[in-house]
PDB file with one MODEL, atoms N, CA, C and O in Angstrom:
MODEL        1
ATOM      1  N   UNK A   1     -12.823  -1.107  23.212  1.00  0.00           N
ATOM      2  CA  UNK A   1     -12.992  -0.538  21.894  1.00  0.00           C
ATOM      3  C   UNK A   1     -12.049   0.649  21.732  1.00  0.00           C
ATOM      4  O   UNK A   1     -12.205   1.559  22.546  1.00  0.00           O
ATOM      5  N   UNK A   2     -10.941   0.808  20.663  1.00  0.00           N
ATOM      6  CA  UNK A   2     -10.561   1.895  20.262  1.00  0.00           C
ATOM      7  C   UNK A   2     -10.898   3.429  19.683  1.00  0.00           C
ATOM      8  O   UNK A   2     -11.294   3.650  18.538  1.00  0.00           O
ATOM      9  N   UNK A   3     -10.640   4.522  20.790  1.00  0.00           N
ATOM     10  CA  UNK A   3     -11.191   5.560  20.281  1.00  0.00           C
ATOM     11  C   UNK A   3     -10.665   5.908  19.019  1.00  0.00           C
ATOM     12  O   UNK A   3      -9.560   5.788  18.489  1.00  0.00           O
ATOM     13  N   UNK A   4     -12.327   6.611  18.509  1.00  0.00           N
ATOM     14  CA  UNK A   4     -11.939   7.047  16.607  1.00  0.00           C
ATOM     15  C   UNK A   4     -12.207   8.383  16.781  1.00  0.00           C
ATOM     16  O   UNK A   4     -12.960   8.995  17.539  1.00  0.00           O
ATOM     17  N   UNK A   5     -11.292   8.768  15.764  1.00  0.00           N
ATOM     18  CA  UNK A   5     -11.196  10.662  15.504  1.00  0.00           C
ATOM     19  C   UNK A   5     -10.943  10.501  14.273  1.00  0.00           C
ATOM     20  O   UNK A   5     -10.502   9.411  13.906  1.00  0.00           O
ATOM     21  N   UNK A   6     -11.199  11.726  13.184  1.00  0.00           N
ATOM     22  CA  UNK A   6     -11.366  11.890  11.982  1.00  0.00           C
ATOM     23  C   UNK A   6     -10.186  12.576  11.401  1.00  0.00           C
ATOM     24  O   UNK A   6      -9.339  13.185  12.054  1.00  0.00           O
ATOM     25  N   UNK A   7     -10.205  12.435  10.236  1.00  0.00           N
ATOM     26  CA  UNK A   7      -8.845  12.612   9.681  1.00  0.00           C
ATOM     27  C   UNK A   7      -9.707  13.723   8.756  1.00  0.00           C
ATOM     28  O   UNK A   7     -10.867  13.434   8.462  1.00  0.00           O
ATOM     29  N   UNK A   8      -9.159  14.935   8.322  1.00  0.00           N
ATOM     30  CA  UNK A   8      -9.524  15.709   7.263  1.00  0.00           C
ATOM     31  C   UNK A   8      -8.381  16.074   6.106  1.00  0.00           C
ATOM     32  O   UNK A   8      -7.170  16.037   6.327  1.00  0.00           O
ATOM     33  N   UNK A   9      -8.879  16.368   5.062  1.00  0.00           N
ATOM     34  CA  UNK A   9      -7.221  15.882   4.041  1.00  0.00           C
ATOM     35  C   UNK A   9      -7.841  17.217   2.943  1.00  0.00           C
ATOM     36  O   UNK A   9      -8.933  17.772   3.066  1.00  0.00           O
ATOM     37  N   UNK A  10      -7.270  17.375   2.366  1.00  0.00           N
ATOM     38  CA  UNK A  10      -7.655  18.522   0.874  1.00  0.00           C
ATOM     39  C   UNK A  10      -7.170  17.815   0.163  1.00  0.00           C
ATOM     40  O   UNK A  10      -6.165  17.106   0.210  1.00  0.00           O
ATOM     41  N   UNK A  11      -8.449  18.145  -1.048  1.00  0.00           N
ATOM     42  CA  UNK A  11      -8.347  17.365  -2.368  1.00  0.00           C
ATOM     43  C   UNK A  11      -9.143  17.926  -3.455  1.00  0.00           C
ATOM     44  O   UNK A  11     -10.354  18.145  -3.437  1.00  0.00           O
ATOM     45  N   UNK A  12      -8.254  18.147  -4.473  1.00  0.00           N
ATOM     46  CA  UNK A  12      -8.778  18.595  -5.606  1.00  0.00           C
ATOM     47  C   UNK A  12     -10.328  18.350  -5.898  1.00  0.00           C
ATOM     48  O   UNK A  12     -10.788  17.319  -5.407  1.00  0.00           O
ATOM     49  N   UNK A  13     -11.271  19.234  -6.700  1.00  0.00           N
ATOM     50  CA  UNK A  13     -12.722  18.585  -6.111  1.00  0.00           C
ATOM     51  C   UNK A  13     -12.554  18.172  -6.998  1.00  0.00           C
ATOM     52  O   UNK A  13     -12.995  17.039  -6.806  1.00  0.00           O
ATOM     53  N   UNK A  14     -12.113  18.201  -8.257  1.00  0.00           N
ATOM     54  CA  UNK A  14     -12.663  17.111  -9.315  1.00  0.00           C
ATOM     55  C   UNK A  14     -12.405  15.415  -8.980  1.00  0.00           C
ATOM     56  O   UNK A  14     -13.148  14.498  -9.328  1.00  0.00           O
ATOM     57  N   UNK A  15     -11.181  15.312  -8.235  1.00  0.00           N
ATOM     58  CA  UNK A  15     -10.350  14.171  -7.555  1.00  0.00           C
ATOM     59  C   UNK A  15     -11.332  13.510  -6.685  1.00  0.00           C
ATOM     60  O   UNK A  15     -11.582  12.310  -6.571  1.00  0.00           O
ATOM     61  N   UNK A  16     -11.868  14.588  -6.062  1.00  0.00           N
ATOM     62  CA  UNK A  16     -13.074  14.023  -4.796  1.00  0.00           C
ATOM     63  C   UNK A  16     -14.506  13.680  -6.034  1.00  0.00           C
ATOM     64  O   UNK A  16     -15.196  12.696  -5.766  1.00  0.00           O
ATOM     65  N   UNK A  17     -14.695  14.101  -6.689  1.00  0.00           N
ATOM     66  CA  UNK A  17     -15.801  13.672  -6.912  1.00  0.00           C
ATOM     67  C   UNK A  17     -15.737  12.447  -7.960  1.00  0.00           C
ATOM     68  O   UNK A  17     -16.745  11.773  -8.171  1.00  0.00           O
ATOM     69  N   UNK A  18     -14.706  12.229  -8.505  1.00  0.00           N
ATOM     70  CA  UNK A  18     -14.130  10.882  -9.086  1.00  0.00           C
ATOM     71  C   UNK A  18     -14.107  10.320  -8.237  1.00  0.00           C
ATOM     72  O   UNK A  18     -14.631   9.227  -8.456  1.00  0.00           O
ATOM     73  N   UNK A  19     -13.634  10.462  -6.878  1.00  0.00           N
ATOM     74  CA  UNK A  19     -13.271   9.208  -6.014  1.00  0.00           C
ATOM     75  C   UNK A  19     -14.423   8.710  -5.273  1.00  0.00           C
ATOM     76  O   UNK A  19     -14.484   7.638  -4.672  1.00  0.00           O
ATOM     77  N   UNK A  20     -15.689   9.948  -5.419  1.00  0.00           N
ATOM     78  CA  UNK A  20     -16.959   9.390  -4.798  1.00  0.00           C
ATOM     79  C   UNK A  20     -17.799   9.022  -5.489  1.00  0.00           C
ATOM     80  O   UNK A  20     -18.907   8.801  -4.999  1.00  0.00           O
ATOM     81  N   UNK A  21     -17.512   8.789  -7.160  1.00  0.00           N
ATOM     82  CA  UNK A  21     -18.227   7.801  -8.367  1.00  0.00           C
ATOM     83  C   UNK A  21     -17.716   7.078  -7.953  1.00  0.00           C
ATOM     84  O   UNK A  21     -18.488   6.262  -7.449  1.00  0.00           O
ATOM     85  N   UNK A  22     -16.783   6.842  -7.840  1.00  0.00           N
ATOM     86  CA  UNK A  22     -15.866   4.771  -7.929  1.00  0.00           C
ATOM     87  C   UNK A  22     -16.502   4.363  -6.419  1.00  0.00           C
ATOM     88  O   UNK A  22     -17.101   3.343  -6.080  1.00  0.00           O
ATOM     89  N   UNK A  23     -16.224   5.266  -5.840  1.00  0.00           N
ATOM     90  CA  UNK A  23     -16.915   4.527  -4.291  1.00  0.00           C
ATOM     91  C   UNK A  23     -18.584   3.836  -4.386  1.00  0.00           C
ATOM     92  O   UNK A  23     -18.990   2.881  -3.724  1.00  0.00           O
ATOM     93  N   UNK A  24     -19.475   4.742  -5.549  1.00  0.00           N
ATOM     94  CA  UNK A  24     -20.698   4.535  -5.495  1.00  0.00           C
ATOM     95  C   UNK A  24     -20.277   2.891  -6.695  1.00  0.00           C
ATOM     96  O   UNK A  24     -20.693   1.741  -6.553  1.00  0.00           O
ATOM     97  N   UNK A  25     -19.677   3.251  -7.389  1.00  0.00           N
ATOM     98  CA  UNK A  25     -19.720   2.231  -8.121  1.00  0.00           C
ATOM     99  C   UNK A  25     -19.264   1.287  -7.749  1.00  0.00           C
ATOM    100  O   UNK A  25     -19.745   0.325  -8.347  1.00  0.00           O
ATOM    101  N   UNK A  26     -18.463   0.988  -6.953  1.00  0.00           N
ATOM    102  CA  UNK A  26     -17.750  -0.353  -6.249  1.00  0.00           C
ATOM    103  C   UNK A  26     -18.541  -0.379  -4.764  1.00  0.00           C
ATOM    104  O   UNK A  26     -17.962  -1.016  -3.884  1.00  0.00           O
ATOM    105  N   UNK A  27     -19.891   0.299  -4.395  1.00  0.00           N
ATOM    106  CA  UNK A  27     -20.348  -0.375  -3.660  1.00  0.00           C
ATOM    107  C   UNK A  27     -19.673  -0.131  -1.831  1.00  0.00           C
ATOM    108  O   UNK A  27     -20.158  -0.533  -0.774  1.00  0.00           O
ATOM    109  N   UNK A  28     -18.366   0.707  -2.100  1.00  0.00           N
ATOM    110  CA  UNK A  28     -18.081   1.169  -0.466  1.00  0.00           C
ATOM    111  C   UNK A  28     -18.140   2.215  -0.120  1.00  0.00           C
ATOM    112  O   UNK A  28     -18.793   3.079  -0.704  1.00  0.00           O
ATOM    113  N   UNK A  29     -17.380   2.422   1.058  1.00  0.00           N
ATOM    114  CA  UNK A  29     -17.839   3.917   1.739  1.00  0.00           C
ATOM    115  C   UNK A  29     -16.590   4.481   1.486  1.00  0.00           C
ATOM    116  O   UNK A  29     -15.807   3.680   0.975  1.00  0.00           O
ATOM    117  N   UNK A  30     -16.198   5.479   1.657  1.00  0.00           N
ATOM    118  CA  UNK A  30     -14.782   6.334   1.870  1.00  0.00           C
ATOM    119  C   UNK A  30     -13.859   5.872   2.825  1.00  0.00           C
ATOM    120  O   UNK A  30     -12.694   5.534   2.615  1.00  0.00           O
ATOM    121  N   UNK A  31     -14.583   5.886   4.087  1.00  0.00           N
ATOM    122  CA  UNK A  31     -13.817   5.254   5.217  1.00  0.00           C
ATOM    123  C   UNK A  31     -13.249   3.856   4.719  1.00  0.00           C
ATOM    124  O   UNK A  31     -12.044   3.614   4.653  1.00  0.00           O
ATOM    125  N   UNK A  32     -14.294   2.932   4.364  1.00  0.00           N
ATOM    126  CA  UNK A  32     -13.859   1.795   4.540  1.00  0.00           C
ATOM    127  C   UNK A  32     -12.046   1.770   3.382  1.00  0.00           C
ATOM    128  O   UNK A  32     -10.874   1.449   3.581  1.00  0.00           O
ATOM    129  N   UNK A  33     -13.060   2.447   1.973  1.00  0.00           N
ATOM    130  CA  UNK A  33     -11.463   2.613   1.023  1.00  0.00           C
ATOM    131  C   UNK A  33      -9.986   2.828   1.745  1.00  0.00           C
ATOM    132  O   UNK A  33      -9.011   2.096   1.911  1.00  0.00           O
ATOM    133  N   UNK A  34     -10.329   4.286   2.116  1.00  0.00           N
ATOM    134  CA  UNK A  34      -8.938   4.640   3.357  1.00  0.00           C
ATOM    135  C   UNK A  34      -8.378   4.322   4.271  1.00  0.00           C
ATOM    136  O   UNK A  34      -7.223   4.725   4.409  1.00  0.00           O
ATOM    137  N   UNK A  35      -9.294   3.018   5.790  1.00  0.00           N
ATOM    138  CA  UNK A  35      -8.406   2.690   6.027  1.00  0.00           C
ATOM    139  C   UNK A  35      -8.058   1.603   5.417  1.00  0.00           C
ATOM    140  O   UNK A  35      -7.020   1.161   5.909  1.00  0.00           O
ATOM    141  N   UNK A  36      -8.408   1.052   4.673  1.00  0.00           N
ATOM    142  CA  UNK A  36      -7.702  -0.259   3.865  1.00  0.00           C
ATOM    143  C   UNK A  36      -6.321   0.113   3.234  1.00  0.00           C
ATOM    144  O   UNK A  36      -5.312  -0.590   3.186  1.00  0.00           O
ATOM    145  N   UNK A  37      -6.577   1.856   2.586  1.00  0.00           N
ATOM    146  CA  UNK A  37      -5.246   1.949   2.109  1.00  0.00           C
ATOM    147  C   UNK A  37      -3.916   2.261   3.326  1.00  0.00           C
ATOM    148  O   UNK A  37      -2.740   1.897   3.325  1.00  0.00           O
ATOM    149  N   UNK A  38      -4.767   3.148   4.373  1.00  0.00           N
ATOM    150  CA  UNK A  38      -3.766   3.247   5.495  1.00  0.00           C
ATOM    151  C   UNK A  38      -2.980   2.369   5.970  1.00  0.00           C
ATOM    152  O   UNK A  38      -1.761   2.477   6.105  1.00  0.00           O
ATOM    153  N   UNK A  39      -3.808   1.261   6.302  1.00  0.00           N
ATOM    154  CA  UNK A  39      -3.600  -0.071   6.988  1.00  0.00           C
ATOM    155  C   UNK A  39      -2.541  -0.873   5.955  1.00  0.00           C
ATOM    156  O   UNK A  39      -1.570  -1.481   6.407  1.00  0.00           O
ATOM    157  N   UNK A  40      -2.760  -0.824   4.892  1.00  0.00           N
ATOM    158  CA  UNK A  40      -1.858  -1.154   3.694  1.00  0.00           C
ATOM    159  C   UNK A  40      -0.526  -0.574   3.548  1.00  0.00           C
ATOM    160  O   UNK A  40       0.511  -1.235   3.492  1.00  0.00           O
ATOM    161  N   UNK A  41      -0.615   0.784   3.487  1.00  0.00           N
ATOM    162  CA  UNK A  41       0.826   1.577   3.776  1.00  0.00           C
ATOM    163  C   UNK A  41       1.301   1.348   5.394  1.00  0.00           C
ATOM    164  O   UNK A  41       2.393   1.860   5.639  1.00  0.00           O
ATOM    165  N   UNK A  42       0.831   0.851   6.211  1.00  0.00           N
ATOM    166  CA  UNK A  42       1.224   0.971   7.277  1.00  0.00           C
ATOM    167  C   UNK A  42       1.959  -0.658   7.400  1.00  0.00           C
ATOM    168  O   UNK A  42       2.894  -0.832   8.182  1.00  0.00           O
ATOM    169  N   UNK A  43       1.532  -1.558   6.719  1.00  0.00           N
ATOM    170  CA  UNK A  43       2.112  -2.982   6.582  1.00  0.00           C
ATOM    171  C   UNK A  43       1.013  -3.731   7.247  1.00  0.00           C
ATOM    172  O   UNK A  43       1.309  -4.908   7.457  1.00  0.00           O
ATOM    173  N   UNK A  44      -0.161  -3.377   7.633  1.00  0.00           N
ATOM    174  CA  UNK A  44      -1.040  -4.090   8.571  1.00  0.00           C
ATOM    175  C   UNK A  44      -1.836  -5.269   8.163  1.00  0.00           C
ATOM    176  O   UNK A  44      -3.032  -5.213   8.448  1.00  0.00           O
ATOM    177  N   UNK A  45      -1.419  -6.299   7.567  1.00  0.00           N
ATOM    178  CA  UNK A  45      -1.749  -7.444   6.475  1.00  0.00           C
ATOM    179  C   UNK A  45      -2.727  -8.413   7.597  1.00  0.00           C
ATOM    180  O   UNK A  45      -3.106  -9.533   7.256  1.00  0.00           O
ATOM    181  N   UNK A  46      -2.955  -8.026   8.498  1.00  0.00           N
ATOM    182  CA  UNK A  46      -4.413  -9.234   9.079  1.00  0.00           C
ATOM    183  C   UNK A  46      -5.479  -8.001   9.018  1.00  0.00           C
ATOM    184  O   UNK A  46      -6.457  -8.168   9.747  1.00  0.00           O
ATOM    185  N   UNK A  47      -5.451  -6.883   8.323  1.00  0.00           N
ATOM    186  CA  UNK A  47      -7.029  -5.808   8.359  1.00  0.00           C
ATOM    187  C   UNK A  47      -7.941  -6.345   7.478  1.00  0.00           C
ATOM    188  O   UNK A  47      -7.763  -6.749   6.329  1.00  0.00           O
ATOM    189  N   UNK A  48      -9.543  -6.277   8.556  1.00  0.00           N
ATOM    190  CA  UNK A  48     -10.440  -6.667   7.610  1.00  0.00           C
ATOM    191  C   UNK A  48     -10.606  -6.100   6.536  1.00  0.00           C
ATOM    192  O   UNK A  48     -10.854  -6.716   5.500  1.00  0.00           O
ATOM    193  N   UNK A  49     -10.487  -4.765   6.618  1.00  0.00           N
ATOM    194  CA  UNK A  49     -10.447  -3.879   5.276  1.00  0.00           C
ATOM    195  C   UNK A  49      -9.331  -3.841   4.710  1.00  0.00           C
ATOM    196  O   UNK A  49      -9.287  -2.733   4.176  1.00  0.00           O
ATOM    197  N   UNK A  50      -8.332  -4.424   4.487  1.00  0.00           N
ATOM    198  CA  UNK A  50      -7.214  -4.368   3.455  1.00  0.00           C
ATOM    199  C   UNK A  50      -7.541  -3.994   2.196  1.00  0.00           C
ATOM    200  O   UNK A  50      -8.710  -4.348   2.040  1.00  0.00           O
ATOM    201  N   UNK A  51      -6.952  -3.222   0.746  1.00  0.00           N
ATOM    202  CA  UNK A  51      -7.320  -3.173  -0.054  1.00  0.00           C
ATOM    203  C   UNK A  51      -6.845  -4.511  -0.850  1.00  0.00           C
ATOM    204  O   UNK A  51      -5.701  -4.922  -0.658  1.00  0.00           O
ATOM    205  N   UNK A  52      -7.872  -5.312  -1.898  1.00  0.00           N
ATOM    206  CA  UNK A  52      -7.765  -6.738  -2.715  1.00  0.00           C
ATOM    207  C   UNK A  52      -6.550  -5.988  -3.863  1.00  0.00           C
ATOM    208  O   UNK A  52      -6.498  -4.761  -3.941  1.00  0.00           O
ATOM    209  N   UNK A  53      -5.812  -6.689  -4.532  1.00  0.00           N
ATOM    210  CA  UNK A  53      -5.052  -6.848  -5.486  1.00  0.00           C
ATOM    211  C   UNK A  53      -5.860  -5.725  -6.848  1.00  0.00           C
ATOM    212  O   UNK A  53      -5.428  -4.685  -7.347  1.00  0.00           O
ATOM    213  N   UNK A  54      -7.036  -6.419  -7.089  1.00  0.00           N
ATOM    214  CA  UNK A  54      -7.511  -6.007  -8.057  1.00  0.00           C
ATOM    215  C   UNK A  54      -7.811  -3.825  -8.409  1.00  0.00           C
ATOM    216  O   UNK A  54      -7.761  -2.943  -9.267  1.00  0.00           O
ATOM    217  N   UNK A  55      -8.123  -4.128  -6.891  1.00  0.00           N
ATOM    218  CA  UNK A  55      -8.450  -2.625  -6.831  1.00  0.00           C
ATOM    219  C   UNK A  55      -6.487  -2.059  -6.740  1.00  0.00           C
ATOM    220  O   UNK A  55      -6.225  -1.182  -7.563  1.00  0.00           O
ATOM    221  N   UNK A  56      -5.572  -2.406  -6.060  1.00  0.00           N
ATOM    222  CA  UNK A  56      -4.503  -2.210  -5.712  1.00  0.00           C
ATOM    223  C   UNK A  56      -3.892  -1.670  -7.818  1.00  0.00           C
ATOM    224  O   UNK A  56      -3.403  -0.596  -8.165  1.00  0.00           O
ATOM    225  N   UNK A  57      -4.253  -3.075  -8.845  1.00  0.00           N
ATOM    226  CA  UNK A  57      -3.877  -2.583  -9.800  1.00  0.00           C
ATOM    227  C   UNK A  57      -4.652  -1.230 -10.421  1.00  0.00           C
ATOM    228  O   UNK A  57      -4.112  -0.253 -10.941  1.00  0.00           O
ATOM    229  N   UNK A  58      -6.196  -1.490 -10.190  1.00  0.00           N
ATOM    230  CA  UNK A  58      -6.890  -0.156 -10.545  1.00  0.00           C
ATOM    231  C   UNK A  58      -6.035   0.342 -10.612  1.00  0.00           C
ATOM    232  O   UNK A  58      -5.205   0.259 -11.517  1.00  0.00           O
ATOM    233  N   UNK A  59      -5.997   1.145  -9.461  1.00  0.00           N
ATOM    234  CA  UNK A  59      -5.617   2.482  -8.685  1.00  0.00           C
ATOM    235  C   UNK A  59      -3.958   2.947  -9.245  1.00  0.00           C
ATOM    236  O   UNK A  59      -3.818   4.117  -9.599  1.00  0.00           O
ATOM    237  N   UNK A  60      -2.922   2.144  -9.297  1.00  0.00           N
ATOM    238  CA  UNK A  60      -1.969   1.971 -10.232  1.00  0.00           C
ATOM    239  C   UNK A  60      -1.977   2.418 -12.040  1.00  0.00           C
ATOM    240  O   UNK A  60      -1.302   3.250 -12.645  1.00  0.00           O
ATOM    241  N   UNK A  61      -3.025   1.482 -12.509  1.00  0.00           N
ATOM    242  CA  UNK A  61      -3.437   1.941 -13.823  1.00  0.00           C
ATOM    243  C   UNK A  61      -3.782   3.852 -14.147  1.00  0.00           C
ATOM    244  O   UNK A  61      -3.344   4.654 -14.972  1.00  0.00           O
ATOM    245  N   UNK A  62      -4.848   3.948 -12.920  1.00  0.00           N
ATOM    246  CA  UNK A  62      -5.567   5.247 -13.116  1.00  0.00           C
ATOM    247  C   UNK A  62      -3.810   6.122 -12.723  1.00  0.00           C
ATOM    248  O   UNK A  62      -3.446   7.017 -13.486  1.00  0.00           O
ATOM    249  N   UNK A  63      -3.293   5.892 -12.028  1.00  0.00           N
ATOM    250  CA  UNK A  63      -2.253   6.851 -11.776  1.00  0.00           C
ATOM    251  C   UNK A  63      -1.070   6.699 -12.952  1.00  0.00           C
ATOM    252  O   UNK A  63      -0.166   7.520 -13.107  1.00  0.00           O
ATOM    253  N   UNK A  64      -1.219   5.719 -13.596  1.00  0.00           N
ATOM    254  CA  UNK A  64       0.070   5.857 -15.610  1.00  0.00           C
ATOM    255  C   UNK A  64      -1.286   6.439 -15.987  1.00  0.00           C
ATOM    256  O   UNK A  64      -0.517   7.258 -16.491  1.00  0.00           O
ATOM    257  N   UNK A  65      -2.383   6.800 -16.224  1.00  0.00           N
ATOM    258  CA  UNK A  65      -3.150   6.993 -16.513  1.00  0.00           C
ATOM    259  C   UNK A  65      -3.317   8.651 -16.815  1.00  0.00           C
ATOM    260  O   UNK A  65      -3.526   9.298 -17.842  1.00  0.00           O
ATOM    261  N   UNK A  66      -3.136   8.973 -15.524  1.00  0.00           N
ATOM    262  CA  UNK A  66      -3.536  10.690 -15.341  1.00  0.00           C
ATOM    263  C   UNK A  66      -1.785  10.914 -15.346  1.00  0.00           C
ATOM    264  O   UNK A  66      -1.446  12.056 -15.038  1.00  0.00           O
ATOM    265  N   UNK A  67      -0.882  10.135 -15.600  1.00  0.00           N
ATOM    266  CA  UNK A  67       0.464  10.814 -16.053  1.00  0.00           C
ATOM    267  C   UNK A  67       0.632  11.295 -17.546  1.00  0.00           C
ATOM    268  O   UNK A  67       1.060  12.336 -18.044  1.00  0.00           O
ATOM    269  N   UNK A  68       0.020   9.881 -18.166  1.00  0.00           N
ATOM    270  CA  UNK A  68      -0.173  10.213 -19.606  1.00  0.00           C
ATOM    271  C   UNK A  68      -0.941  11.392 -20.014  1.00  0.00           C
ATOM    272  O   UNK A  68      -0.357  12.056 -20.870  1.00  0.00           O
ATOM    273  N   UNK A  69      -1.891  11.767 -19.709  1.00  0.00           N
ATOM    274  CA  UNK A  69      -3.285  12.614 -19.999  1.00  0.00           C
ATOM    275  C   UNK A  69      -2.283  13.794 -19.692  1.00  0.00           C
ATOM    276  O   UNK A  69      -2.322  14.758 -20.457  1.00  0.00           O
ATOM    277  N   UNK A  70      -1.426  13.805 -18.684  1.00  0.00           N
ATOM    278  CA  UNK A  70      -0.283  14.952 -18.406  1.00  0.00           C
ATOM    279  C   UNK A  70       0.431  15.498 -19.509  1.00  0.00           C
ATOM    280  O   UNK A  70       0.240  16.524 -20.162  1.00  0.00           O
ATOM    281  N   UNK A  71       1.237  14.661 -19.578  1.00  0.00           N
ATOM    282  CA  UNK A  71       2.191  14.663 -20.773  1.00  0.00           C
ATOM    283  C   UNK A  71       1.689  14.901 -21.968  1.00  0.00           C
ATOM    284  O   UNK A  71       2.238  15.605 -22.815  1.00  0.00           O
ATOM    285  N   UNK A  72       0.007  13.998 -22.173  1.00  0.00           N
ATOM    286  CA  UNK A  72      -0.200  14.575 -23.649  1.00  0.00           C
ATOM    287  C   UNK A  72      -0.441  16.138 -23.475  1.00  0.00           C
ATOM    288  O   UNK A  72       0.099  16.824 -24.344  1.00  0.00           O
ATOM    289  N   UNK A  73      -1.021  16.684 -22.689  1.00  0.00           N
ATOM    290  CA  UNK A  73      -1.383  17.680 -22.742  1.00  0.00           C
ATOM    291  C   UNK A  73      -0.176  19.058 -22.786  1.00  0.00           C
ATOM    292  O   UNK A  73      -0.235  20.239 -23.130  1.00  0.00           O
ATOM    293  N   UNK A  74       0.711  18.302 -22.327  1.00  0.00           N
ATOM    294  CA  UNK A  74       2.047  19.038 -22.424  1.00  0.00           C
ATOM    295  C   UNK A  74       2.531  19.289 -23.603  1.00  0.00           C
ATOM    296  O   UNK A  74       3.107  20.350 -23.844  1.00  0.00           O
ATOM    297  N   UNK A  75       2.314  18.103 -24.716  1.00  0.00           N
ATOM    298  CA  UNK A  75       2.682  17.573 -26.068  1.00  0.00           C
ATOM    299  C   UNK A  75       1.888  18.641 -27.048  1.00  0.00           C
ATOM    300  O   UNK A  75       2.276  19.380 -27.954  1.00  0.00           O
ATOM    301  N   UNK A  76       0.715  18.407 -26.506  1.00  0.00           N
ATOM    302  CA  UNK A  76       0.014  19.403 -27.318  1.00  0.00           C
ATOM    303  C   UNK A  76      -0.024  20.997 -27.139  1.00  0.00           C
ATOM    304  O   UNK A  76      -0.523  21.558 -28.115  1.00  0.00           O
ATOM    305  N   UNK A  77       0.350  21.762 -26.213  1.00  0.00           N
ATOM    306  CA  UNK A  77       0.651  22.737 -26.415  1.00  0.00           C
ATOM    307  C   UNK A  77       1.873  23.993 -26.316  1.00  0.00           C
ATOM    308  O   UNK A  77       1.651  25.108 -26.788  1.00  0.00           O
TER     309      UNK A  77
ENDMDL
END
């Protein structure tokens, strides 16, 4: 069995607590989200946890998403 050690990261809290609605709402844990995305950036395409397509576009969308919300806000003042 491979030893596990924890990764600690900083993150905006509003960011964290968005990201721990979608987790409650899609039903996973944090871990499982991250390494799917790790394993994903890393090229690791046989992980049980890989992230699916669907969530892959989410996560894409939400990021033109919070660019726009940028810019408008730029627009407007």
């Amino acid at each position: 069995m491979a030893i596990e050690t924890r990764l600690t990261i900083r993150i905006e809290e509003e960011k964290r607590k968005a990201f721990q609605d979608k987790l409650k709402e899609d039903g996973k844990t944090a871990t499982e989200v991250l390494i799917g995305f790790i394993d994903q950036y890393l090229g690791l395409s046989n992980s049980a946890l890989k992230v699916d397509k669907v969530t892959q576009i989410e996560l894409r969308l939400q990021k033109v998403e919070e660019i726009l919300e940028q810019h408008l806000g730029e627009l407007a003042a």
